[in-house]
N, C-alpha and C positions, 0 to 999 in steps of 0.2 A: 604350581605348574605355570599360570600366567608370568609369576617376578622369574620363573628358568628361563618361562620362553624371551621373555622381556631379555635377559641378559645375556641372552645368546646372541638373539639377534643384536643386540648393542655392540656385543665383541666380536660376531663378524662383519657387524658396517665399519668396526674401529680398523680391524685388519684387511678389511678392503682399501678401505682408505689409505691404510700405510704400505700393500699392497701398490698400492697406485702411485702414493709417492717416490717409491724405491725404482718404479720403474720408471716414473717422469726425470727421475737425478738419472738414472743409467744412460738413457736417453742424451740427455742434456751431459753427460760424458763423453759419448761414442761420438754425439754431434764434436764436442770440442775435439776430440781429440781426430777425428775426422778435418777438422778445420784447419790445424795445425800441420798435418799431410799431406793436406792440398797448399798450404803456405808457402811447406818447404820444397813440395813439385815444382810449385810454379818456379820458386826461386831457382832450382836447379836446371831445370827447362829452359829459363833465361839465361844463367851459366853456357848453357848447352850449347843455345844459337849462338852468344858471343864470340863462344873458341869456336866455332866453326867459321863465324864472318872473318874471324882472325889470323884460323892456319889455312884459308882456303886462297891464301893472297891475295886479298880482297884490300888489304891496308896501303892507301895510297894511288892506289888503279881506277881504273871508271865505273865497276861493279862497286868499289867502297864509295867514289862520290856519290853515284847514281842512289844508291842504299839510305843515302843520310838525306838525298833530296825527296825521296820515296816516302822515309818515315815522318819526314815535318808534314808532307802532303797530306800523309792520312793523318796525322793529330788533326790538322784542318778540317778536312773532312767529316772524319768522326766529331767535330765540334759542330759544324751543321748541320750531321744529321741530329744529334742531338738537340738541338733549336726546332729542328723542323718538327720532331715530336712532340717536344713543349708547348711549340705555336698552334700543332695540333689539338692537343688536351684545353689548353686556353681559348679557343676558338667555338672549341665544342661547347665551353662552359659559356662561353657570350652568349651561345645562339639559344644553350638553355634560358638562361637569365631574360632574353629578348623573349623567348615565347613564354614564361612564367608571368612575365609583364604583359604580354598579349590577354593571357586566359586572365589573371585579376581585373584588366580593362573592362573585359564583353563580362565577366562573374560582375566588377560592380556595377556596370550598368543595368544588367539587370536587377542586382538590389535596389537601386534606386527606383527604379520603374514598382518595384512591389512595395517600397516604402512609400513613392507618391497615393498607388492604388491604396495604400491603408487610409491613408490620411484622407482622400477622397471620399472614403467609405464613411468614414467619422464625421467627420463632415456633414456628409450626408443624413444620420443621425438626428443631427441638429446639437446648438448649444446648449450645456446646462439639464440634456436629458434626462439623467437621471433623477434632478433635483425634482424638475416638473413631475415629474412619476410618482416620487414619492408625494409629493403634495396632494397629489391628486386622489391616489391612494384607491382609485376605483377596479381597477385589476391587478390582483395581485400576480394574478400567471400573468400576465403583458410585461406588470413591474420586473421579474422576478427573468424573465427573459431579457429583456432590454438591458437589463443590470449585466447580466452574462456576456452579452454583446460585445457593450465596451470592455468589461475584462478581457474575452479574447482579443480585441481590436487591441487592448495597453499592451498585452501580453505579446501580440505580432509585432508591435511596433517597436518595443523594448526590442528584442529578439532582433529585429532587422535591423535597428541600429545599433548594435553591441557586434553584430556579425560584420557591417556597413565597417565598423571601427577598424575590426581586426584585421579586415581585407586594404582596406587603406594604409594600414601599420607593415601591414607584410610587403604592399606593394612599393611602399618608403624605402623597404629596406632592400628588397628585389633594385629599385631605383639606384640606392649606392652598392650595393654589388655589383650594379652594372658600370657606373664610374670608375670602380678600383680594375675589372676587369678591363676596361678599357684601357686604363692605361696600364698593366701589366701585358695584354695585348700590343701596345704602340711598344713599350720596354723591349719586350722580344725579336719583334721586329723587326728593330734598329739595329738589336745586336744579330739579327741573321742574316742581316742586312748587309752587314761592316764583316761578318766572318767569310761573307759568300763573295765580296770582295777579295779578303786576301787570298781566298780560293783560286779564285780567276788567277790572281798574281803567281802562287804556288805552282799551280798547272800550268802556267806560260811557262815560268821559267824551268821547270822540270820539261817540259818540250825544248827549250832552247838545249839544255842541256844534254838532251839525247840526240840534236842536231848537232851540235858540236862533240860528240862521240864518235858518232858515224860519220862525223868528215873527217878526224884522227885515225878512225879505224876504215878507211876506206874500201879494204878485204873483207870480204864477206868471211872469210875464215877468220879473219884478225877477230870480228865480232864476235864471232862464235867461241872464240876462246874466252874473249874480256864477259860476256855476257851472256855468253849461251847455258842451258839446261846441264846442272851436275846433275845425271842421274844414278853415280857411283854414290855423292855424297846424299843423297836424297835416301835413298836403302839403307846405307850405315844408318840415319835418322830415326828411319822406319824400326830396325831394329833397336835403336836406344829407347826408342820410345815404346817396344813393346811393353804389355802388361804393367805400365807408370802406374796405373790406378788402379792394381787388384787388389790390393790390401788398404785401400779407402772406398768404405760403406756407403752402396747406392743411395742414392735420396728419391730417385724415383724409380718405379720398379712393375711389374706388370706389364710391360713392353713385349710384342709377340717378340722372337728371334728374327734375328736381320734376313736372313733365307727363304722364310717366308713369305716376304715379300718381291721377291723375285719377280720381275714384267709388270710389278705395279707401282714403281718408286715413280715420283715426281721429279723430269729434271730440274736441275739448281734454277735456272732462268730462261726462259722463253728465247731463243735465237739461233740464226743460222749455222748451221755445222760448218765452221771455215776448215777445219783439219780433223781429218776421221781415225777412231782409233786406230792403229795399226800402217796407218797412211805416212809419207815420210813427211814431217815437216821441217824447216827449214835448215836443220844440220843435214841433212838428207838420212838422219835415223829415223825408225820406224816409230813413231807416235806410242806412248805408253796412256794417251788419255784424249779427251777431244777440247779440240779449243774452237768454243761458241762465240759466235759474232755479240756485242752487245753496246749499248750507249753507255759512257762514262757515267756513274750514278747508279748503275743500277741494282735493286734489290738481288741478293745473292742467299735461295735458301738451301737451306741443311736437305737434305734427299730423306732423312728418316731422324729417330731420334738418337739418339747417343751424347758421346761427351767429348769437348773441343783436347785436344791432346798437345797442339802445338799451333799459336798464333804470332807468327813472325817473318822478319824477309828473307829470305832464300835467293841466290843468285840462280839465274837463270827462269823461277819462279814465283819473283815477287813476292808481294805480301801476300803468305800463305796461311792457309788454314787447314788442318787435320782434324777430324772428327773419327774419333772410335765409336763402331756401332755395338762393338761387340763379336764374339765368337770368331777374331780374327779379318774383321771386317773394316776397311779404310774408306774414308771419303778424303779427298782432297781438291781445294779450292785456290786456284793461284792468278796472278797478275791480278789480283784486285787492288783497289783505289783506298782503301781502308778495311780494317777489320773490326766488326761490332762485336766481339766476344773474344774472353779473354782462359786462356789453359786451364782446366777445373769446372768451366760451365757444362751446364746441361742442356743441350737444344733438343726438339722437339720437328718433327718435321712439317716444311713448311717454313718456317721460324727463320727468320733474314738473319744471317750471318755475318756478312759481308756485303758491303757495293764493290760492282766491276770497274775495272780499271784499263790501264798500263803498266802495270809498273812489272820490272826488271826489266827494263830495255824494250819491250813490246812497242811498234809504233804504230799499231791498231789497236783500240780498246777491243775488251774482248773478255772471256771467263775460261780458265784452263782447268780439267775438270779429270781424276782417275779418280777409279774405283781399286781398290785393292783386295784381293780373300789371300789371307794366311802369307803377305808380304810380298806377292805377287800380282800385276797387274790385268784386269780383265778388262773384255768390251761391254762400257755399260751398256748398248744398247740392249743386249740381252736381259736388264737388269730394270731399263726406265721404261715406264708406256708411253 
Protein backbone atom coordinates (compact mmCIF):
# COMPACT_ATOMS: atom_id res chain seq x y z
CA UNK A 1 0.00 0.00 0.00
CA UNK A 2 2.94 2.48 0.96
CA UNK A 3 5.20 1.78 -2.84
CA UNK A 4 0.95 2.44 -4.43
CA UNK A 5 0.67 5.39 -2.43
CA UNK A 6 4.24 6.29 -3.03
CA UNK A 7 3.56 5.90 -6.87
CA UNK A 8 0.68 7.64 -7.11
CA UNK A 9 1.47 10.50 -5.63
CA UNK A 10 4.88 10.49 -7.89
CA UNK A 11 2.56 10.26 -11.14
CA UNK A 12 0.36 13.00 -10.04
CA UNK A 13 3.25 15.42 -9.10
CA UNK A 14 4.66 14.17 -12.65
CA UNK A 15 1.38 15.26 -14.29
CA UNK A 16 1.07 18.31 -12.61
CA UNK A 17 4.13 19.34 -13.55
CA UNK A 18 3.52 18.60 -17.26
CA UNK A 19 0.24 19.88 -16.53
CA UNK A 20 1.95 23.16 -15.86
CA UNK A 21 4.17 23.07 -18.55
CA UNK A 22 1.61 22.64 -21.35
CA UNK A 23 -0.01 25.51 -19.92
CA UNK A 24 3.18 27.76 -19.34
CA UNK A 25 3.87 27.00 -23.59
CA UNK A 26 0.09 27.97 -24.38
CA UNK A 27 0.53 30.92 -22.51
CA UNK A 28 3.77 31.76 -24.02
CA UNK A 29 1.80 31.04 -27.53
CA UNK A 30 -1.24 33.34 -27.01
CA UNK A 31 1.42 35.82 -25.63
CA UNK A 32 3.31 35.52 -29.21
CA UNK A 33 0.77 35.30 -31.17
CA UNK A 34 -0.93 38.31 -29.39
CA UNK A 35 2.42 40.07 -30.02
CA UNK A 36 2.41 39.65 -33.61
CA UNK A 37 -1.43 41.40 -33.73
CA UNK A 38 -0.53 44.22 -31.98
CA UNK A 39 2.75 44.49 -34.50
CA UNK A 40 0.62 44.21 -37.46
CA UNK A 41 -2.09 46.96 -35.85
CA UNK A 42 0.27 49.15 -35.10
CA UNK A 43 1.70 48.85 -38.59
CA UNK A 44 -1.65 49.41 -40.20
CA UNK A 45 -2.71 52.23 -37.84
CA UNK A 46 0.29 53.90 -39.14
CA UNK A 47 -0.72 52.92 -42.78
CA UNK A 48 -3.89 54.58 -41.73
CA UNK A 49 -2.74 58.06 -40.49
CA UNK A 50 -0.47 58.25 -43.51
CA UNK A 51 -3.28 58.15 -46.33
CA UNK A 52 -5.17 60.16 -44.35
CA UNK A 53 -2.25 63.06 -44.02
CA UNK A 54 -2.04 62.30 -47.82
CA UNK A 55 -5.65 62.41 -49.30
CA UNK A 56 -6.82 65.08 -46.89
CA UNK A 57 -4.47 67.68 -49.00
CA UNK A 58 -2.45 68.14 -46.59
CA UNK A 59 0.83 67.65 -49.26
CA UNK A 60 2.36 70.74 -49.64
CA UNK A 61 -0.14 73.29 -47.64
CA UNK A 62 0.57 74.73 -44.15
CA UNK A 63 -1.19 71.82 -42.20
CA UNK A 64 1.67 69.33 -44.23
CA UNK A 65 4.45 71.87 -43.09
CA UNK A 66 3.07 72.65 -39.78
CA UNK A 67 2.71 68.50 -39.33
CA UNK A 68 6.43 67.84 -40.07
CA UNK A 69 7.54 70.82 -37.68
CA UNK A 70 4.99 69.27 -34.95
CA UNK A 71 6.53 65.79 -35.14
CA UNK A 72 10.41 66.83 -34.89
CA UNK A 73 9.06 68.92 -31.80
CA UNK A 74 7.68 66.15 -29.95
CA UNK A 75 10.73 63.57 -30.83
CA UNK A 76 12.37 66.51 -28.97
CA UNK A 77 10.34 66.50 -26.44
CA UNK A 78 9.67 63.03 -25.79
CA UNK A 79 13.69 62.92 -25.63
CA UNK A 80 13.56 65.22 -22.57
CA UNK A 81 11.11 63.89 -20.92
CA UNK A 82 12.84 60.92 -21.21
CA UNK A 83 16.20 62.35 -19.62
CA UNK A 84 14.12 64.02 -17.04
CA UNK A 85 13.05 60.51 -15.79
CA UNK A 86 16.50 59.13 -16.02
CA UNK A 87 17.79 62.09 -14.02
CA UNK A 88 15.05 61.25 -11.76
CA UNK A 89 15.90 57.54 -11.03
CA UNK A 90 19.69 58.66 -10.82
CA UNK A 91 19.15 61.22 -8.43
CA UNK A 92 17.30 59.09 -6.21
CA UNK A 93 19.95 56.61 -6.35
CA UNK A 94 22.65 59.48 -5.27
CA UNK A 95 20.62 60.52 -2.38
CA UNK A 96 20.43 56.84 -1.40
CA UNK A 97 24.07 56.08 -1.67
CA UNK A 98 24.76 59.77 0.36
CA UNK A 99 22.49 58.43 3.31
CA UNK A 100 23.88 54.78 3.11
CA UNK A 101 27.29 56.64 3.59
CA UNK A 102 25.63 58.71 6.42
CA UNK A 103 24.29 55.65 8.44
CA UNK A 104 28.00 53.57 7.95
CA UNK A 105 29.54 56.98 9.36
CA UNK A 106 27.50 57.48 12.93
CA UNK A 107 27.28 52.78 12.71
CA UNK A 108 31.22 53.14 12.63
CA UNK A 109 31.65 55.56 15.04
CA UNK A 110 29.95 53.99 17.25
CA UNK A 111 32.03 50.75 16.79
CA UNK A 112 34.87 52.55 17.54
CA UNK A 113 33.69 54.05 20.71
CA UNK A 114 32.80 50.19 21.83
CA UNK A 115 36.08 48.91 20.55
CA UNK A 116 37.91 51.76 22.56
CA UNK A 117 35.54 50.80 25.75
CA UNK A 118 36.79 47.04 25.21
CA UNK A 119 40.17 47.87 25.12
CA UNK A 120 39.89 50.22 28.18
CA UNK A 121 38.36 47.48 30.02
CA UNK A 122 41.29 45.22 29.30
CA UNK A 123 43.28 47.41 30.34
CA UNK A 124 41.93 47.82 33.05
CA UNK A 125 42.53 44.14 34.04
CA UNK A 126 46.03 44.82 34.10
CA UNK A 127 49.01 43.00 32.01
CA UNK A 128 49.92 39.51 32.00
CA UNK A 129 46.57 38.61 34.23
CA UNK A 130 46.08 35.54 33.60
CA UNK A 131 49.75 34.38 33.81
CA UNK A 132 49.89 36.00 37.59
CA UNK A 133 46.70 33.98 38.50
CA UNK A 134 47.94 31.02 37.49
CA UNK A 135 51.14 31.42 39.43
CA UNK A 136 49.62 32.30 42.16
CA UNK A 137 47.23 29.44 42.11
CA UNK A 138 45.40 30.54 45.53
CA UNK A 139 41.74 30.91 44.01
CA UNK A 140 40.77 28.91 41.86
CA UNK A 141 36.88 30.50 41.58
CA UNK A 142 38.87 34.18 41.25
CA UNK A 143 41.44 32.15 38.56
CA UNK A 144 38.70 30.39 36.76
CA UNK A 145 36.61 33.88 36.52
CA UNK A 146 39.33 36.14 35.46
CA UNK A 147 40.16 33.55 32.79
CA UNK A 148 36.40 33.91 31.51
CA UNK A 149 36.80 37.65 31.54
CA UNK A 150 39.36 38.01 29.15
CA UNK A 151 37.79 35.28 26.87
CA UNK A 152 34.80 37.46 26.63
CA UNK A 153 36.77 40.68 26.39
CA UNK A 154 39.02 38.66 23.07
CA UNK A 155 35.84 37.51 22.00
CA UNK A 156 34.08 41.31 21.96
CA UNK A 157 37.05 42.62 20.53
CA UNK A 158 37.40 40.04 17.70
CA UNK A 159 33.77 40.61 16.94
CA UNK A 160 34.03 44.50 16.88
CA UNK A 161 36.86 44.43 14.75
CA UNK A 162 35.70 41.85 12.04
CA UNK A 163 32.36 43.88 12.08
CA UNK A 164 34.59 47.51 12.37
CA UNK A 165 36.18 45.70 8.99
CA UNK A 166 33.16 44.83 7.09
CA UNK A 167 31.53 48.29 7.82
CA UNK A 168 34.60 49.96 6.38
CA UNK A 169 34.61 47.56 3.23
CA UNK A 170 30.99 48.40 2.57
CA UNK A 171 31.43 51.94 3.26
CA UNK A 172 34.54 51.83 0.28
CA UNK A 173 32.31 50.49 -1.86
CA UNK A 174 29.10 52.83 -0.94
CA UNK A 175 32.24 55.48 -1.44
CA UNK A 176 32.78 54.37 -5.34
CA UNK A 177 29.14 53.96 -5.96
CA UNK A 178 28.87 57.17 -5.24
CA UNK A 179 31.71 58.35 -7.86
CA UNK A 180 30.29 56.45 -10.64
CA UNK A 181 26.83 57.93 -9.72
CA UNK A 182 28.15 61.01 -9.81
CA UNK A 183 29.27 61.10 -12.86
CA UNK A 184 26.35 59.26 -14.67
CA UNK A 185 24.46 61.95 -12.75
CA UNK A 186 26.95 65.01 -14.45
CA UNK A 187 26.38 62.46 -18.04
CA UNK A 188 22.62 63.03 -17.97
CA UNK A 189 22.70 66.25 -17.20
CA UNK A 190 24.54 67.42 -20.01
CA UNK A 191 22.74 65.58 -22.18
CA UNK A 192 19.17 67.18 -20.89
CA UNK A 193 20.85 69.85 -20.96
CA UNK A 194 21.97 70.13 -24.72
CA UNK A 195 18.38 68.31 -25.71
CA UNK A 196 16.35 71.12 -23.61
CA UNK A 197 18.35 73.49 -25.75
CA UNK A 198 17.27 72.29 -29.12
CA UNK A 199 13.84 72.21 -27.48
CA UNK A 200 13.82 75.88 -26.98
CA UNK A 201 15.20 76.01 -30.70
CA UNK A 202 12.29 73.65 -31.99
CA UNK A 203 9.44 75.58 -30.18
CA UNK A 204 10.83 78.97 -31.43
CA UNK A 205 10.81 77.95 -34.73
CA UNK A 206 7.55 76.16 -34.75
CA UNK A 207 6.13 79.63 -33.29
CA UNK A 208 7.72 81.47 -36.19
CA UNK A 209 6.13 79.22 -38.32
CA UNK A 210 2.71 79.53 -37.21
CA UNK A 211 3.36 83.45 -37.35
CA UNK A 212 4.14 83.26 -40.77
CA UNK A 213 0.97 81.11 -41.41
CA UNK A 214 -1.25 83.40 -40.08
CA UNK A 215 0.20 86.28 -41.92
CA UNK A 216 -0.45 84.11 -45.40
CA UNK A 217 -3.65 83.25 -44.15
CA UNK A 218 -4.81 86.54 -43.03
CA UNK A 219 -8.86 85.24 -43.13
CA UNK A 220 -9.88 83.92 -40.22
CA UNK A 221 -11.81 81.58 -42.71
CA UNK A 222 -8.63 81.01 -44.88
CA UNK A 223 -7.24 79.44 -41.48
CA UNK A 224 -9.83 77.54 -40.71
CA UNK A 225 -9.89 75.81 -43.90
CA UNK A 226 -5.77 75.33 -43.85
CA UNK A 227 -5.85 74.32 -40.23
CA UNK A 228 -8.96 74.08 -38.63
CA UNK A 229 -10.79 70.92 -36.87
CA UNK A 230 -11.94 67.81 -39.64
CA UNK A 231 -14.53 66.65 -37.65
CA UNK A 232 -15.86 64.49 -40.71
CA UNK A 233 -12.40 62.91 -41.00
CA UNK A 234 -11.97 62.48 -37.17
CA UNK A 235 -15.61 59.89 -37.10
CA UNK A 236 -14.51 58.15 -40.31
CA UNK A 237 -11.26 57.34 -37.75
CA UNK A 238 -13.44 56.63 -34.99
CA UNK A 239 -15.04 54.25 -36.96
CA UNK A 240 -11.87 52.40 -38.51
CA UNK A 241 -10.70 52.20 -35.46
CA UNK A 242 -13.54 50.56 -33.97
CA UNK A 243 -13.11 47.20 -32.32
CA UNK A 244 -8.92 47.08 -33.82
CA UNK A 245 -8.30 45.03 -30.71
CA UNK A 246 -11.04 42.63 -30.05
CA UNK A 247 -9.41 39.71 -31.22
CA UNK A 248 -6.03 40.44 -29.25
CA UNK A 249 -5.94 39.00 -25.71
CA UNK A 250 -6.22 41.46 -22.62
CA UNK A 251 -3.13 41.40 -20.56
CA UNK A 252 -4.81 43.15 -17.94
CA UNK A 253 -8.02 42.49 -16.81
CA UNK A 254 -10.35 42.87 -13.68
CA UNK A 255 -11.06 46.56 -14.47
CA UNK A 256 -14.71 47.58 -13.16
CA UNK A 257 -16.67 48.77 -16.57
CA UNK A 258 -15.94 52.25 -17.79
CA UNK A 259 -19.84 53.37 -16.75
CA UNK A 260 -19.32 52.76 -13.51
CA UNK A 261 -17.49 55.13 -13.03
CA UNK A 262 -19.46 58.00 -14.16
CA UNK A 263 -18.99 61.53 -11.74
CA UNK A 264 -15.91 60.06 -10.59
CA UNK A 265 -13.26 60.19 -13.42
CA UNK A 266 -10.25 62.44 -12.82
CA UNK A 267 -9.77 65.28 -15.43
CA UNK A 268 -6.65 64.78 -17.80
CA UNK A 269 -4.96 67.93 -16.17
CA UNK A 270 -5.70 70.65 -13.78
CA UNK A 271 -6.74 73.91 -15.86
CA UNK A 272 -9.04 76.50 -16.76
CA UNK A 273 -12.00 75.60 -18.98
CA UNK A 274 -11.08 78.16 -22.11
CA UNK A 275 -14.02 76.53 -24.43
CA UNK A 276 -17.01 74.46 -22.88
CA UNK A 277 -18.42 71.65 -24.25
CA UNK A 278 -21.17 72.43 -26.54
CA UNK A 279 -19.96 76.13 -26.57
CA UNK A 280 -18.88 77.48 -30.29
CA UNK A 281 -15.30 77.70 -30.62
CA UNK A 282 -13.45 79.38 -32.96
CA UNK A 283 -15.17 77.90 -36.54
CA UNK A 284 -18.12 79.31 -34.80
CA UNK A 285 -19.30 75.18 -34.51
CA UNK A 286 -20.44 73.90 -31.43
CA UNK A 287 -17.53 72.30 -29.37
CA UNK A 288 -17.67 68.44 -29.43
CA UNK A 289 -15.13 68.43 -26.42
CA UNK A 290 -13.54 71.12 -23.97
CA UNK A 291 -10.21 72.88 -24.40
CA UNK A 292 -8.34 73.28 -20.98
CA UNK A 293 -6.09 76.12 -20.41
CA UNK A 294 -2.62 74.63 -19.65
CA UNK A 295 1.53 75.54 -19.61
CA UNK A 296 3.49 73.85 -22.39
CA UNK A 297 4.93 70.69 -20.63
CA UNK A 298 2.45 69.57 -18.97
CA UNK A 299 1.61 66.02 -17.50
CA UNK A 300 -1.47 64.86 -19.66
CA UNK A 301 -3.25 61.85 -17.82
CA UNK A 302 -5.44 58.79 -19.09
CA UNK A 303 -9.10 59.65 -17.22
CA UNK A 304 -9.29 55.70 -16.57
CA UNK A 305 -7.75 52.69 -17.65
CA UNK A 306 -7.95 51.29 -21.18
CA UNK A 307 -5.80 50.89 -24.28
CA UNK A 308 -4.11 53.67 -26.60
CA UNK A 309 -5.93 52.99 -30.07
CA UNK A 310 -4.32 55.84 -32.06
CA UNK A 311 -1.24 58.05 -31.37
CA UNK A 312 -0.69 60.48 -34.08
CA UNK A 313 -1.14 64.06 -35.84
CA UNK A 314 -4.33 64.91 -36.99
CA UNK A 315 -4.98 68.18 -38.63
CA UNK A 316 -7.00 70.45 -36.85
CA UNK A 317 -5.98 68.26 -33.63
CA UNK A 318 -2.54 67.95 -33.31
CA UNK A 319 -0.67 65.27 -31.80
CA UNK A 320 -3.45 63.10 -30.83
CA UNK A 321 -4.16 60.53 -28.73
CA UNK A 322 -7.33 57.91 -28.43
CA UNK A 323 -7.62 55.68 -25.66
CA UNK A 324 -10.31 52.74 -25.76
CA UNK A 325 -11.89 52.10 -22.32
CA UNK A 326 -13.96 49.72 -23.53
CA UNK A 327 -17.82 48.96 -24.04
CA UNK A 328 -17.70 51.59 -26.74
CA UNK A 329 -16.07 54.16 -24.74
CA UNK A 330 -13.52 57.03 -26.25
CA UNK A 331 -11.18 59.32 -24.66
CA UNK A 332 -9.40 61.70 -26.78
CA UNK A 333 -6.44 63.94 -26.01
CA UNK A 334 -5.21 66.60 -28.81
CA UNK A 335 -2.93 69.73 -29.46
CA UNK A 336 -0.39 68.03 -27.21
CA UNK A 337 3.49 68.89 -27.43
CA UNK A 338 4.39 65.04 -27.50
CA UNK A 339 2.89 61.84 -27.08
CA UNK A 340 4.44 59.27 -24.39
CA UNK A 341 2.58 56.16 -25.56
CA UNK A 342 2.57 54.46 -28.43
CA UNK A 343 -1.08 52.16 -30.24
CA UNK A 344 -1.22 48.65 -28.25
CA UNK A 345 -0.21 50.19 -24.86
CA UNK A 346 -2.15 49.84 -21.81
CA UNK A 347 -2.68 52.84 -19.48
CA UNK A 348 -3.99 52.80 -16.19
CA UNK A 349 -5.74 55.90 -14.93
CA UNK A 350 -3.78 58.50 -13.72
CA UNK A 351 -0.83 57.33 -15.79
CA UNK A 352 0.70 60.53 -18.04
CA UNK A 353 0.11 59.98 -21.56
CA UNK A 354 1.00 62.91 -23.00
CA UNK A 355 2.39 66.59 -22.34
CA UNK A 356 0.19 69.63 -23.52
CA UNK A 357 1.07 71.52 -26.20
CA UNK A 358 0.18 73.62 -29.32
CA UNK A 359 0.29 71.78 -31.86
CA UNK A 360 -2.08 71.90 -34.98
CA UNK A 361 -2.11 75.46 -35.39
CA UNK A 362 -3.24 76.25 -31.65
CA UNK A 363 -1.57 79.76 -30.60
CA UNK A 364 -2.36 79.08 -27.01
CA UNK A 365 -1.09 76.04 -25.36
CA UNK A 366 -3.70 74.27 -23.97
CA UNK A 367 -5.35 70.40 -23.81
CA UNK A 368 -8.26 69.50 -26.27
CA UNK A 369 -10.13 66.87 -24.58
CA UNK A 370 -13.76 64.55 -25.75
CA UNK A 371 -15.30 61.91 -24.44
CA UNK A 372 -17.04 59.58 -26.61
CA UNK A 373 -19.92 56.42 -25.76
CA UNK A 374 -20.78 54.26 -28.86
CA UNK A 375 -19.00 57.07 -31.56
CA UNK A 376 -20.89 59.86 -30.23
CA UNK A 377 -19.75 62.75 -28.39
CA UNK A 378 -20.90 63.69 -24.70
CA UNK A 379 -20.33 66.40 -22.02
CA UNK A 380 -17.61 65.25 -19.78
CA UNK A 381 -18.54 67.20 -17.14
CA UNK A 382 -21.17 64.81 -16.34
CA UNK A 383 -18.59 62.11 -16.44
CA UNK A 384 -15.29 64.10 -14.43
CA UNK A 385 -15.60 65.18 -10.59
Amino acid sequence: MRVGTALFFAFGMAGGTRAQDVEQAQRAAQEQQAKKKLDAVRVEIKALAAQRNATTGERGDAAHTLREKEVALAAVARDVHALDGKLAEQQARFDQLNADRARLEIALKSQREALAALLRSAYALGHNEELKLLLQQDDVAAIARVLAYHRYFQRAQVGQIDKLRGDLKQLADVQDSIVVATRELTSTRDARNAESGRLDTERSERAQLVAAIDAKLKDQGARIAALGKDETALTQLLEQLRDVFADIPKQLAGEAPFASARGKLAWPLKGKVVTAFGAADESGRRSSGVLLAAKVGAAVHAIAHGRVVFADWMRGYGLLIIVDHGDGYLSLYGCNETLLKDVGDWVDAGETIATSGASGGQKTPGLYFELRAKGQPVDPRGWLR
